[in-house]
C-alpha positions, 0 to 999 in steps of 0.5 A: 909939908906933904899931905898923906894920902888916905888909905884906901880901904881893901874890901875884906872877903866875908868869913867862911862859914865854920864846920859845925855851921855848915853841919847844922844847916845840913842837918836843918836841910834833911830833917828825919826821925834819925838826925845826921848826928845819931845816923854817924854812930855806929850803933844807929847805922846798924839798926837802920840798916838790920831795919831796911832788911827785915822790912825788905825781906817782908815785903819780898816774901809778901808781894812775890811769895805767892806769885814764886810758890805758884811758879815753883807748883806749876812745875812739880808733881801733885803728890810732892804739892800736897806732902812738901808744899814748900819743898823745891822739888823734892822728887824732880821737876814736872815740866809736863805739867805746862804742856798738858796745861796749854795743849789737853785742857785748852789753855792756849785756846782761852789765852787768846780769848782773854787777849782778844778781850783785854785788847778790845777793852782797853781800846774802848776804854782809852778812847772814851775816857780820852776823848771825853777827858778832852772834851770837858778839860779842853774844849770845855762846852757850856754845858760842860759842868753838868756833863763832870756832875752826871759823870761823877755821879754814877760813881755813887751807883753801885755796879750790883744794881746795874748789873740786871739793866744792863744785861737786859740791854745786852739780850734786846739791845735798842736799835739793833733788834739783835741779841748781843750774847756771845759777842765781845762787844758786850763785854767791850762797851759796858767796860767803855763807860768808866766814869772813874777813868774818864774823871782820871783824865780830864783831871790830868788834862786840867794840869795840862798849860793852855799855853801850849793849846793856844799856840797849837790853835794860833797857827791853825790846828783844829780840835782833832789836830789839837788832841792827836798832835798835842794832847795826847803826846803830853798825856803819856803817863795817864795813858800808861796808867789807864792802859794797865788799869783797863787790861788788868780789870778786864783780864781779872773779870769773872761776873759779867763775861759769865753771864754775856759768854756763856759759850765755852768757845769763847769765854776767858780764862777768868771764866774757864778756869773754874769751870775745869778745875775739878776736872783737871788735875792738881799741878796742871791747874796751877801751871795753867794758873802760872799762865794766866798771870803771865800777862799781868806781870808782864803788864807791871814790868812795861808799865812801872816806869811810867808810874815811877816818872811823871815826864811825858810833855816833852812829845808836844813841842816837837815839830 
């Protein structure tokens, strides 16, 4: 009698998942007020998409609206601005207009006295808000709480109130014995002490791995090298962002270049326009108001990406 031998057991594959399962774990994956179900009906499909547009189409005509109405104004007559304000170009277009802007009225004089005073101001600001940033995050002295507290204080000062101080400063500077009016300097190192961006940064620089810092310090790198070869490559989106915050404050400033600048020759655009308003003639104004905003748009669109992204530590590990 022969034995049998036993059978042997064949491992079944596991059972796929089903349609409707499938379909359901999806739908659990992208939960929203409109369900993947409702958004395969037509009627649903065409809401959402009349929806996007007419929400699209505002936003377009409220964030670009005013900027192409001026860009259209710069170049048309004074009379079709007043009769047919948003007509395109009823009787022609007037491209005088710009030249009369940068040439008879001085705008391209106080164009590059606004760039002088944007550059200076943002190099001011990124280094003090840097370097102090780096100071309380990374090298963080004993002291260093106290420092973070007096810094976030003057966030509660309303600048009004500091407004009459330190234009007083600015007259009789101490240690200088020289009046600062007139000297972009004023405008420069008042705009330096920002606490908020000083706060931004080292708020950045807390997220920054020390990992990274203590490798840089085991094979040798002091303070200085670690914060120009190390920081400041990982910290490239906050630079963008404190880049265009202190070139935007400081091309929009109107009170304080005011009071420190009061000679013509020297004053921004901020402060200039105003004045020769109501010396210039209506279509000429707005084309040197069109100039003026060149450089914030100009801003935004080198700049976006860096508020769209967050990668910016890829520039510390490389050798």
């Amino acid at each position: 009698m022969t034995a049998t031998a036993p059978a042997r057991l064949v491992p079944q594959p596991a059972p796929k998942a089903t349609k409707r399962a499938r379909r359901v774990t999806a739908d659990q994956g992208e939960r929203s007020i409109v369900s993947a179900f409702d958004r395969r009906r037509r009627g649903a499909r065409l809401g959402m998409g009349a929806t996007h547009v007419f929400l699209t189409v505002t936003l377009v005509i409220a964030g670009l609206g005013p900027i192409l109405w001026l860009m259209k104004s710069a170049i048309t007559p004074t009379q079709d601005t007043l009769s047919q304000p948003f007509a395109l170009w009823p009787n022609g277009v007037d491209w005088a207009n710009i030249a009369t802007a940068w040439n008879d009225v001085g705008i391209s004089h106080y164009f590059w006295n606004t760039i002088l005073l944007a550059v200076g101001a943002w190099f001011f600001q990124l280094f003090v808000a840097t370097t102090a940033g780096y100071g309380l995050s990374v090298l963080k002295p004993r002291y260093a709480p106290i420092l973070n507290a007096l810094v976030l204080a003057t966030l509660f000062i309303p600048g009004i109130v500091l407004l009459v101080p330190l234009y007083l400063t600015i007259v009789n500077p101490p240690l200088v014995g020289q009046s600062m009016l007139n000297n972009y300097l004023a405008v420069w190192l008042p705009m330096a002490a920002n606490a908020f961006n000083i706060l931004l940064v080292k708020r950045f620089f807390d997220a920054l791995p020390r990992e990274v810092f203590e490798a840089a310090r085991t094979d040798g790198a002091g303070p200085v090298r670690l914060f120009w070869s190390i920081v400041l490559p990982m910290s490239k989106p906050i630079l963008g962002v404190v880049s265009v915050f202190a070139i935007i404050a400081a091309w929009k400033d109107y009170l304080w270049p005011m009071l420190v600048l009061p000679d013509p020759a020297v004053q921004p655009l901020s402060v200039r326009l105003p004045a020769v308003q109501s010396q210039t003639e209506l279509d000429v104004f707005l084309a040197a108001l069109a100039i003026a905003t060149l450089i914030p748009i100009a801003m935004f669109l080198m700049f976006q990406s860096v508020f769209l992204r967050s990668a910016g530590l890829g520039g510390a590990v490389k050798g």
